[in-house]
PDB file of N, CA, C and O in Angstrom:
ATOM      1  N   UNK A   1      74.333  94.210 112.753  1.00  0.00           N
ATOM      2  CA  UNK A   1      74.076  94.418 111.346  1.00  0.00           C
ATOM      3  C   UNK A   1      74.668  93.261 110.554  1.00  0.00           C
ATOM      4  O   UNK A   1      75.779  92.853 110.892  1.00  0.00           O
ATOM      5  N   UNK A   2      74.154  92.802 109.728  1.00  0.00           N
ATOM      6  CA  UNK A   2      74.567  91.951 108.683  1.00  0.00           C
ATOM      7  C   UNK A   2      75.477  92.631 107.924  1.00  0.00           C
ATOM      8  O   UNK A   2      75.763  93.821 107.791  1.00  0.00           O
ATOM      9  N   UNK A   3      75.972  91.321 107.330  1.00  0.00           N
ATOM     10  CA  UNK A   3      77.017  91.926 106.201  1.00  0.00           C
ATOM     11  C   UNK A   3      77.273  91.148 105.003  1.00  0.00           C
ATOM     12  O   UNK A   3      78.439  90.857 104.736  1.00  0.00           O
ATOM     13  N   UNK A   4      76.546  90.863 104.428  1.00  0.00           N
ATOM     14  CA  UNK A   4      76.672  90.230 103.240  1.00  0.00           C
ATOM     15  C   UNK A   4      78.333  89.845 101.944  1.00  0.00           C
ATOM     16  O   UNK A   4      78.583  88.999 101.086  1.00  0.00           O
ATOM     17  N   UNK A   5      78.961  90.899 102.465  1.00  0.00           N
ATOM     18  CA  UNK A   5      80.133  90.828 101.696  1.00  0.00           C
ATOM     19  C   UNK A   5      81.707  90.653 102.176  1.00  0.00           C
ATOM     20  O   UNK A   5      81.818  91.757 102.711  1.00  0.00           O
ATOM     21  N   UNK A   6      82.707  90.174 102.316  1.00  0.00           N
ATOM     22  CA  UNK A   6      83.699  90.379 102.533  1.00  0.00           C
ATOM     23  C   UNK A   6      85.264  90.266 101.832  1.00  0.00           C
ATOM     24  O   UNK A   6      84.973  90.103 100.647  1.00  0.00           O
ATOM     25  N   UNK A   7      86.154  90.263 101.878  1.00  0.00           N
ATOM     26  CA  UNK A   7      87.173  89.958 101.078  1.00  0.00           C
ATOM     27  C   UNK A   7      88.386  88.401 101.105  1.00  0.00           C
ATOM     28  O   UNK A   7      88.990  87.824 102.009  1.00  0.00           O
ATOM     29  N   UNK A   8      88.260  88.171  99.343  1.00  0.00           N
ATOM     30  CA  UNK A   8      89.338  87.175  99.752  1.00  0.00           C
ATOM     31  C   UNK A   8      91.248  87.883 100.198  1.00  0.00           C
ATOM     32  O   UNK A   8      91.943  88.652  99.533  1.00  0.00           O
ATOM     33  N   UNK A   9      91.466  87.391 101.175  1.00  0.00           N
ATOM     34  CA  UNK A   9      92.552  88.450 101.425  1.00  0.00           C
ATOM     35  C   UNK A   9      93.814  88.323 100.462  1.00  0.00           C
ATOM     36  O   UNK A   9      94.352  89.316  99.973  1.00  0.00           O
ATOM     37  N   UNK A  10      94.337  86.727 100.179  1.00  0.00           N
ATOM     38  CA  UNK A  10      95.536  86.622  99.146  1.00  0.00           C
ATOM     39  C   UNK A  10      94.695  87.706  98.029  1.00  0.00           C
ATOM     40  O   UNK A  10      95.453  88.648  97.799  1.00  0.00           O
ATOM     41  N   UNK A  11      93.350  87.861  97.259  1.00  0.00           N
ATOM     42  CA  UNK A  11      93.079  88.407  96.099  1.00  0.00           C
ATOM     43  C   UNK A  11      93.542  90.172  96.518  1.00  0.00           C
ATOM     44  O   UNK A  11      94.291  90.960  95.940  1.00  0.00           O
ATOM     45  N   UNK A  12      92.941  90.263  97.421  1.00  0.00           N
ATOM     46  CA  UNK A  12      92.979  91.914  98.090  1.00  0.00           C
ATOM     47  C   UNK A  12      94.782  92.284  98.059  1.00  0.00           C
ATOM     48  O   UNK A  12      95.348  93.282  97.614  1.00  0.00           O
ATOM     49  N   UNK A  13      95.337  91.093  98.692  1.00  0.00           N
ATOM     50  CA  UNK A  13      97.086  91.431  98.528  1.00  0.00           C
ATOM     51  C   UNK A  13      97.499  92.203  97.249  1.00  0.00           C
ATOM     52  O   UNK A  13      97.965  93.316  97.006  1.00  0.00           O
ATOM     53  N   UNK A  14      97.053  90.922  96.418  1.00  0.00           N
ATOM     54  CA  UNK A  14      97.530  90.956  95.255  1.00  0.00           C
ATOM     55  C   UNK A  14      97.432  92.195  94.314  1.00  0.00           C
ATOM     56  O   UNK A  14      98.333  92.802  93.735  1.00  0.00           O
ATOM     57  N   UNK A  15      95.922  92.425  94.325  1.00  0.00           N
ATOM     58  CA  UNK A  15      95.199  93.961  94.191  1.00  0.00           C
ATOM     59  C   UNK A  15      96.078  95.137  94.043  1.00  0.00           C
ATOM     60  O   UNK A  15      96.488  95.818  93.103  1.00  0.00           O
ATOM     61  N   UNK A  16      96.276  95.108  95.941  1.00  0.00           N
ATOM     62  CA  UNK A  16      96.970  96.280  96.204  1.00  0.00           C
ATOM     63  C   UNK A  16      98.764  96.151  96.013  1.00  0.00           C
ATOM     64  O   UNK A  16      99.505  97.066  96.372  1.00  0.00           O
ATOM     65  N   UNK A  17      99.114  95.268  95.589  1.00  0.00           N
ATOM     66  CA  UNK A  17     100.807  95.155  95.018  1.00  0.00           C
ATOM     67  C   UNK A  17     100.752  95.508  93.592  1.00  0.00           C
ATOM     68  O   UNK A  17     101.581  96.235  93.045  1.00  0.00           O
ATOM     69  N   UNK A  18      99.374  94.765  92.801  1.00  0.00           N
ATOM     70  CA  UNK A  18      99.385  94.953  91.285  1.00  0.00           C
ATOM     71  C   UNK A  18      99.353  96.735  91.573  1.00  0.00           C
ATOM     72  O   UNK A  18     100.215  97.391  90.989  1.00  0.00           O
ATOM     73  N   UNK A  19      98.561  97.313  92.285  1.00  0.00           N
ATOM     74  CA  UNK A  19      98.679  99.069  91.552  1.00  0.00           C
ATOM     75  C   UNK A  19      99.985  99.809  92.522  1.00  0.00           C
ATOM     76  O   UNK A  19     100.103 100.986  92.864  1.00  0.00           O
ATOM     77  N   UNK A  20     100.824  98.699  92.782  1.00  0.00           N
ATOM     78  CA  UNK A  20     101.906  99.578  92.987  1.00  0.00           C
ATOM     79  C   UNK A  20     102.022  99.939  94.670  1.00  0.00           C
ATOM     80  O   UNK A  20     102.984 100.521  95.172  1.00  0.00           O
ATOM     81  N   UNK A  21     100.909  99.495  95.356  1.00  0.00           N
ATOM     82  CA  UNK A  21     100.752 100.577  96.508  1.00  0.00           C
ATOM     83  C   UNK A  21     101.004  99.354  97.947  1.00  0.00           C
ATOM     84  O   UNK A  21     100.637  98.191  98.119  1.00  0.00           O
ATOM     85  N   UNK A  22     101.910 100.460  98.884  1.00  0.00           N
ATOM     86  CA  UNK A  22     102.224 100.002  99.881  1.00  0.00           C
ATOM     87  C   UNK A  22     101.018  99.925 100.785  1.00  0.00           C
ATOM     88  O   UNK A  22     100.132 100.749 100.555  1.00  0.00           O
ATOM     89  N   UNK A  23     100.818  98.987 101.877  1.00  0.00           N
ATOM     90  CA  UNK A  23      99.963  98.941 103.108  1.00  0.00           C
ATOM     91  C   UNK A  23      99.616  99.995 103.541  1.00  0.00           C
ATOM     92  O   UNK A  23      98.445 100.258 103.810  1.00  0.00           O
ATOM     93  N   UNK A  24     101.036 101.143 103.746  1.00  0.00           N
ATOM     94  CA  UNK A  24     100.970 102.371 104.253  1.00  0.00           C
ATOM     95  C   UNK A  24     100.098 103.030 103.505  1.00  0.00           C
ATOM     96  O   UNK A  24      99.178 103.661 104.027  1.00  0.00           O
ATOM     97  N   UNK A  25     100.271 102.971 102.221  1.00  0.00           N
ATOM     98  CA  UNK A  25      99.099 104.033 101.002  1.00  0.00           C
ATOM     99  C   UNK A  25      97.673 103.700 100.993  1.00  0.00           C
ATOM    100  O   UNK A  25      96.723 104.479 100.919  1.00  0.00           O
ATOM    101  N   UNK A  26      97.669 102.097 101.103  1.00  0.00           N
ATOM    102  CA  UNK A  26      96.276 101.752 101.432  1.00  0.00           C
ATOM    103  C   UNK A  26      95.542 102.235 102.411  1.00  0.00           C
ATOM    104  O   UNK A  26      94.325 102.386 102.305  1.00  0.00           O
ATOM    105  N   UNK A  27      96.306 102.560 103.593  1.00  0.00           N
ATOM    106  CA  UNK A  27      95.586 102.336 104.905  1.00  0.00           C
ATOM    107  C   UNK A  27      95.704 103.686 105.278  1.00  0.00           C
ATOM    108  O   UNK A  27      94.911 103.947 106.183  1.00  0.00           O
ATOM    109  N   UNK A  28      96.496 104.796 104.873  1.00  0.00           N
ATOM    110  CA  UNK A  28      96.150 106.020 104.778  1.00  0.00           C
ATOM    111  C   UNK A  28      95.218 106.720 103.445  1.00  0.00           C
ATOM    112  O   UNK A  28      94.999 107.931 103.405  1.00  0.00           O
ATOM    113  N   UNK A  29      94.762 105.840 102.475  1.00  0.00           N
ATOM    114  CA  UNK A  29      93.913 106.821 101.933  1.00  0.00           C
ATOM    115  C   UNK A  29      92.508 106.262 101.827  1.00  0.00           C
ATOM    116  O   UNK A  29      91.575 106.715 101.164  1.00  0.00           O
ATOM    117  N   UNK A  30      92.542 104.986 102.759  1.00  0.00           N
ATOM    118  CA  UNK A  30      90.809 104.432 103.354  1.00  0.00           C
ATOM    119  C   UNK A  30      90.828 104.779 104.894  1.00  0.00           C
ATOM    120  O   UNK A  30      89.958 104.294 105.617  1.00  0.00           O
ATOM    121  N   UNK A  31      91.746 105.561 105.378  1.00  0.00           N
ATOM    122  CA  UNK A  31      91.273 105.795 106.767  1.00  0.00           C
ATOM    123  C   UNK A  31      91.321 104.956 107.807  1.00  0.00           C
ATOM    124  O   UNK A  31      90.825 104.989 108.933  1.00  0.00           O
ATOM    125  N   UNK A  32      92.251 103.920 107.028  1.00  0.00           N
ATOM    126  CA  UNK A  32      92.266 102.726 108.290  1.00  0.00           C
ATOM    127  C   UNK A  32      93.991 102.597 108.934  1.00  0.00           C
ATOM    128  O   UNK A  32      94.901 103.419 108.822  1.00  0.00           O
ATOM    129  N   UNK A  33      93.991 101.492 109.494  1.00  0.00           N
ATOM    130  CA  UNK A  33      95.516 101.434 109.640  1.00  0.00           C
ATOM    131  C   UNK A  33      96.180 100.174 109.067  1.00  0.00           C
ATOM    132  O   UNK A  33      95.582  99.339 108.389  1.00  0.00           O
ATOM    133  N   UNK A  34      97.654 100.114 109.451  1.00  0.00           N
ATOM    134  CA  UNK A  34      98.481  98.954 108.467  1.00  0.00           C
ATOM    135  C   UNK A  34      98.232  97.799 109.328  1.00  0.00           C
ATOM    136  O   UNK A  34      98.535  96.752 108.756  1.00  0.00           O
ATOM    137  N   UNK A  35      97.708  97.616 110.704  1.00  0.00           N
ATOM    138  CA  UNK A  35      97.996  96.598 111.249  1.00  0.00           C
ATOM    139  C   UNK A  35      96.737  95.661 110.382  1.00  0.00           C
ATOM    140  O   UNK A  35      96.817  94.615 109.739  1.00  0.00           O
ATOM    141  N   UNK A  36      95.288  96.795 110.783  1.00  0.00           N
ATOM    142  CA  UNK A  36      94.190  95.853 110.191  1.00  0.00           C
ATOM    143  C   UNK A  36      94.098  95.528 108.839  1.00  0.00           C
ATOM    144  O   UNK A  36      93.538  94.511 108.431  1.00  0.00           O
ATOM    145  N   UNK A  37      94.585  96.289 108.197  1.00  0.00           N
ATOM    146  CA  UNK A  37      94.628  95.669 106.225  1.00  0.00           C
ATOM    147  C   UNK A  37      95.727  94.537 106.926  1.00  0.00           C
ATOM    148  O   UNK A  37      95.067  93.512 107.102  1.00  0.00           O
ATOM    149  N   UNK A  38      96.924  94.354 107.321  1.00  0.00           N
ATOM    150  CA  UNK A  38      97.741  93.368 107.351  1.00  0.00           C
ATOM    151  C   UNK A  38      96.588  92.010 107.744  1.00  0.00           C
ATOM    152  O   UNK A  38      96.864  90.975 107.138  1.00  0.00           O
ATOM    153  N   UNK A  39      95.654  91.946 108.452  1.00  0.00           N
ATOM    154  CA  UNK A  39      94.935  91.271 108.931  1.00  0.00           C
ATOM    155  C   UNK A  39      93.759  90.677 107.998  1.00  0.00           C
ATOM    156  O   UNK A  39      93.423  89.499 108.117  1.00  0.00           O
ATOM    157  N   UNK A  40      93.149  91.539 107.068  1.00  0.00           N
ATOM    158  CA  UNK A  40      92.780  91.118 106.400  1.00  0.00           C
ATOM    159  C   UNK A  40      93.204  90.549 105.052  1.00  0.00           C
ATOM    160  O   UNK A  40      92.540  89.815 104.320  1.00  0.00           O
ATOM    161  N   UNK A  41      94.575  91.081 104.838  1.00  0.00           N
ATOM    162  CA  UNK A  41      95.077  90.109 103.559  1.00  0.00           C
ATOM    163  C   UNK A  41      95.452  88.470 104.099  1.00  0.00           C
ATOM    164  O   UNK A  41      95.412  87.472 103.379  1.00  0.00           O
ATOM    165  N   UNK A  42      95.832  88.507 105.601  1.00  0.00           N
ATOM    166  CA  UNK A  42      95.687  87.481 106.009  1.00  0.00           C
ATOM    167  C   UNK A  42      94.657  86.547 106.433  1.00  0.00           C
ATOM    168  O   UNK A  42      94.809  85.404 106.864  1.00  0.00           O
ATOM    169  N   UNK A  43      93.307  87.377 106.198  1.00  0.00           N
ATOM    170  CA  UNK A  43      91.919  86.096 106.560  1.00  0.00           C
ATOM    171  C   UNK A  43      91.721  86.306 107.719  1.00  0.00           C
ATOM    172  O   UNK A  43      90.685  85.772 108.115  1.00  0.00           O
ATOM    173  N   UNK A  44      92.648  87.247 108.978  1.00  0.00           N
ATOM    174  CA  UNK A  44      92.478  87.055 110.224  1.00  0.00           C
ATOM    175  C   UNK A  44      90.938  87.907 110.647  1.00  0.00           C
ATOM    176  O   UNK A  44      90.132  87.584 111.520  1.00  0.00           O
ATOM    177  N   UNK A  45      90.894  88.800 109.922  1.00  0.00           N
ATOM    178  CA  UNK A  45      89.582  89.348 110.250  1.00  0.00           C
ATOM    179  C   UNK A  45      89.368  89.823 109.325  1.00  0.00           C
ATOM    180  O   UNK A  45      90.046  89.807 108.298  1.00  0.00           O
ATOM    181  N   UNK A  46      87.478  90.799 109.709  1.00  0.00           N
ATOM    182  CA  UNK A  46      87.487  91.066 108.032  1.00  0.00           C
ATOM    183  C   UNK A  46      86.929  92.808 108.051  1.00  0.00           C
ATOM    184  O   UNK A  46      86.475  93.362 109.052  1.00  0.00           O
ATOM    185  N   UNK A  47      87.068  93.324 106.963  1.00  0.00           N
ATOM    186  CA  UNK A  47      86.638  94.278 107.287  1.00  0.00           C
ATOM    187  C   UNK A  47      85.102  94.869 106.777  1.00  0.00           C
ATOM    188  O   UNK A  47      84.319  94.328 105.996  1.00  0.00           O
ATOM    189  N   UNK A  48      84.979  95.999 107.407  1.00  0.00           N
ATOM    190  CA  UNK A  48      83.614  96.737 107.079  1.00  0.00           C
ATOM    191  C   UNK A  48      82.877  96.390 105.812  1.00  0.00           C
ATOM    192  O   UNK A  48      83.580  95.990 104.885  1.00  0.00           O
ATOM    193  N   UNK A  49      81.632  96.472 105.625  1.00  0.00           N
ATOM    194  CA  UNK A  49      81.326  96.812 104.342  1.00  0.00           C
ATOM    195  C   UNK A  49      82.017  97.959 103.864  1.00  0.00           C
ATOM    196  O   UNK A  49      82.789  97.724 102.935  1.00  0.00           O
ATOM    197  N   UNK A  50      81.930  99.374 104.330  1.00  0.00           N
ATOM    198  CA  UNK A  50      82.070 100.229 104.077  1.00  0.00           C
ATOM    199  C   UNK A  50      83.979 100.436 104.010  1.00  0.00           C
ATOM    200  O   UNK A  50      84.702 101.378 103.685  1.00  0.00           O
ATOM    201  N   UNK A  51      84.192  99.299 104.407  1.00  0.00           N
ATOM    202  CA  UNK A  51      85.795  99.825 103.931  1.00  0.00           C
ATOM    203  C   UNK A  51      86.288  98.809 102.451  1.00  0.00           C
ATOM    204  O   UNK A  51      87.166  99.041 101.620  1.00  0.00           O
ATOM    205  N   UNK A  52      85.352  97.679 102.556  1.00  0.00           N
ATOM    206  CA  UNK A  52      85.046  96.868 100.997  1.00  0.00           C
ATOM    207  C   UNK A  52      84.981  98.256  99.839  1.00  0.00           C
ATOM    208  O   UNK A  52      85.450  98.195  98.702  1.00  0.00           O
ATOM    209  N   UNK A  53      84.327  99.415 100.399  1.00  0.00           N
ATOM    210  CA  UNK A  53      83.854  99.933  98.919  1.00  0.00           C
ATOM    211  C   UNK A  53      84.987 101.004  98.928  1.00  0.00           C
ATOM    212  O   UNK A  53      85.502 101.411  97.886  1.00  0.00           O
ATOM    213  N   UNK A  54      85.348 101.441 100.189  1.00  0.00           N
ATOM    214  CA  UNK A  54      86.504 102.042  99.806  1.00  0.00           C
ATOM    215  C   UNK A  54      87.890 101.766  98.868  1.00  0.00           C
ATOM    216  O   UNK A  54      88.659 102.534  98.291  1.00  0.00           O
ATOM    217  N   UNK A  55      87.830 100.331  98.998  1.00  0.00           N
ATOM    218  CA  UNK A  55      89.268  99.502  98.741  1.00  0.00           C
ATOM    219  C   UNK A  55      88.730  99.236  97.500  1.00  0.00           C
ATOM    220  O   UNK A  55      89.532  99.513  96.608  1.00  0.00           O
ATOM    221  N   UNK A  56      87.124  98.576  96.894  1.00  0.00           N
ATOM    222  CA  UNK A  56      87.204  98.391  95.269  1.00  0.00           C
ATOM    223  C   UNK A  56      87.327  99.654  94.571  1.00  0.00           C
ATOM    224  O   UNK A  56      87.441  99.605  93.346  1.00  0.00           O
ATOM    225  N   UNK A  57      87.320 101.117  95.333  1.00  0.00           N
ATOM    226  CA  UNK A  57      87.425 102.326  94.916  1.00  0.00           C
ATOM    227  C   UNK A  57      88.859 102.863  94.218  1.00  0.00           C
ATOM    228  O   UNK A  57      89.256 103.306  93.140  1.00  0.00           O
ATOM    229  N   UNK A  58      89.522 102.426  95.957  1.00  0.00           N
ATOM    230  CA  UNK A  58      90.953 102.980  95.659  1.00  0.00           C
ATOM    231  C   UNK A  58      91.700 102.094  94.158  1.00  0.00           C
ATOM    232  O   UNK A  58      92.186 102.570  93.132  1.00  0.00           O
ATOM    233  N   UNK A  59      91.567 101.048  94.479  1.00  0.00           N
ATOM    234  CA  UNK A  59      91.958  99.857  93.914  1.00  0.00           C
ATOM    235  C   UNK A  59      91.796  99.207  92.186  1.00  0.00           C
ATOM    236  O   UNK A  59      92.474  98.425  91.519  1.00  0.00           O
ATOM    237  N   UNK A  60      90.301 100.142  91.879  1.00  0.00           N
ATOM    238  CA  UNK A  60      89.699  99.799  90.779  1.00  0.00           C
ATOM    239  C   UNK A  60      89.693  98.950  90.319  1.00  0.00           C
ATOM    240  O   UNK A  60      90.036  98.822  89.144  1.00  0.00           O
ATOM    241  N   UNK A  61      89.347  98.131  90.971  1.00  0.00           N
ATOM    242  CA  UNK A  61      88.753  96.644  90.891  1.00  0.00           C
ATOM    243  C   UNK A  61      87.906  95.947  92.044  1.00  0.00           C
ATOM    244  O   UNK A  61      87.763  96.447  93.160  1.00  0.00           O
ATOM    245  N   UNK A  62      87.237  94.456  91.550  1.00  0.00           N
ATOM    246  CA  UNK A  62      86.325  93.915  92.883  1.00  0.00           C
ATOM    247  C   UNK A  62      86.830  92.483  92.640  1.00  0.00           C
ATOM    248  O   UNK A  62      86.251  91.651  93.339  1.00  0.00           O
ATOM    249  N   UNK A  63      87.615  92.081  91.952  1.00  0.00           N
ATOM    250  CA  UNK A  63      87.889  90.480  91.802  1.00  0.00           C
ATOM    251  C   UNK A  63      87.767  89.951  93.319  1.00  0.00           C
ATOM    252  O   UNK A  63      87.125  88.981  93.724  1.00  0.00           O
ATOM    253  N   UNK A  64      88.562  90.856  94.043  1.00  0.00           N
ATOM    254  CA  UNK A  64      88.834  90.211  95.835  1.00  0.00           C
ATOM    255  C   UNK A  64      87.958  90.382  96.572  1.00  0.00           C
ATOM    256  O   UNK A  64      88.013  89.918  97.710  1.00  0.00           O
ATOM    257  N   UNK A  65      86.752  91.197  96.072  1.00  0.00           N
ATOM    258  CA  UNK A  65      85.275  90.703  96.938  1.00  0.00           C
ATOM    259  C   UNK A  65      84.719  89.619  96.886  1.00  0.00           C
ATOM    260  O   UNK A  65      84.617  89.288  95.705  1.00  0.00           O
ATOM    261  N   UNK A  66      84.386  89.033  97.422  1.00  0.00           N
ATOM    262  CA  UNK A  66      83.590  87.511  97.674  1.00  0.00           C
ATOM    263  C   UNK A  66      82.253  87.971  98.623  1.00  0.00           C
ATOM    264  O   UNK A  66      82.039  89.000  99.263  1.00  0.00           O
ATOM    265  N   UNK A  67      81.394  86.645  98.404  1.00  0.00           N
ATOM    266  CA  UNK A  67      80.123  86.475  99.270  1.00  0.00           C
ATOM    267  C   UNK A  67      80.583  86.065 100.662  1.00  0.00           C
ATOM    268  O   UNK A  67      81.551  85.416 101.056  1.00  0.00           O
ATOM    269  N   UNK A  68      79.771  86.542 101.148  1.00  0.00           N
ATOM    270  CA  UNK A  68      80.083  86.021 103.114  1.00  0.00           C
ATOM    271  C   UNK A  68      79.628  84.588 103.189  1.00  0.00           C
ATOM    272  O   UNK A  68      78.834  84.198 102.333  1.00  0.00           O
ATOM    273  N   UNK A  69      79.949  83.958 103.904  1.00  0.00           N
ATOM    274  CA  UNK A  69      79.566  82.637 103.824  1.00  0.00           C
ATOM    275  C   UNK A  69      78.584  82.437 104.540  1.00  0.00           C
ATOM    276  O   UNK A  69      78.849  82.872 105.661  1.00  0.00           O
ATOM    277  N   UNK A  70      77.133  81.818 104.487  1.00  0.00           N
ATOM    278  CA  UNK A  70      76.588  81.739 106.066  1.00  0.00           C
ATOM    279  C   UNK A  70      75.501  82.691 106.436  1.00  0.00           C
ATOM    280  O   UNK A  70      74.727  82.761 107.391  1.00  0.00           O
ATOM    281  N   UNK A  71      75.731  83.507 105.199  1.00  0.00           N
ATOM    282  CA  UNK A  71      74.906  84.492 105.059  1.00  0.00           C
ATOM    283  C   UNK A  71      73.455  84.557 104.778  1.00  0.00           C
ATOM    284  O   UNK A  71      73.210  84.100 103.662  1.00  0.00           O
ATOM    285  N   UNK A  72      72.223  85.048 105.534  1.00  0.00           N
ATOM    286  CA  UNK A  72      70.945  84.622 105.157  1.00  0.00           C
ATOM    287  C   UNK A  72      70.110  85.798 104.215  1.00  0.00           C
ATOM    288  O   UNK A  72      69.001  85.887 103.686  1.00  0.00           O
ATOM    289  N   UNK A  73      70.972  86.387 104.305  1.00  0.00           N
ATOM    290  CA  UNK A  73      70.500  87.884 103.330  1.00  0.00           C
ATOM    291  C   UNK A  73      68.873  88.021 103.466  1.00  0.00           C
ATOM    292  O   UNK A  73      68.168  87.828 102.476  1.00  0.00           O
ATOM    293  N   UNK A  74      68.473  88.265 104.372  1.00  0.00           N
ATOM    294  CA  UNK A  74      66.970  88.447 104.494  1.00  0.00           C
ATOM    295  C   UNK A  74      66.216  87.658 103.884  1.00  0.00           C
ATOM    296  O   UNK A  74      65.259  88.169 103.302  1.00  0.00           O
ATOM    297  N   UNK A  75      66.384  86.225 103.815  1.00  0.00           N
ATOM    298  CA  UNK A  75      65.964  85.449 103.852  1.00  0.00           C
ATOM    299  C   UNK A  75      64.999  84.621 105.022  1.00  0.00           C
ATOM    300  O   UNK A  75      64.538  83.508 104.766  1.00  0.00           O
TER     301      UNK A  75
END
C-alpha cells in the first residue's frame, strides 16, 4: 500500500512536549508503544497512516505532518 503521508519527527517531538504529554501518554492512548514513537521522533522509521491521524487527533494539530517524498500518488 502506498502512503502518501508521514511525519517530521523533531516537529512531532515538539507537538507532543508542547501539550504536556509524556511518550508513555502518547503511546498508550494511540495504541502504540514508547519504543516506536521514540523512533519516529527520531526519523528512524515512520509510522502508519493510520497512526498519523491518530497523533494529529490526540495532539490537535498537523504542523508535523509532511508529504512522503518519492511519492507517485497515482500518478
Amino acid at each position: 500500500m502506498n502512503q502518501f503521508f508521514t511525519v517530521d519527527g523533531a516537529k512531532l517531538a515538539t507537538a507532543r512536549i508542547e501539550a504536556g504529554m509524556s511518550m508513555e501518554d502518547v503511546s498508550a492512548k494511540i495504541g502504540g508503544n514508547k519504543s516506536s514513537l521514540s523512533r519516529w521522533e527520531r526519523g528512524i522509521i515512520h509510522p502508519t497512516e493510520r497512526a498519523i491521524l491518530k497523533l494529529v487527533v490526540l495532539l490537535n494539530r498537523v504542523d508535523f505532518v509532511k508529504e512522503k517524498e518519492g511519492g507517485n500518488h497515482g500518478e
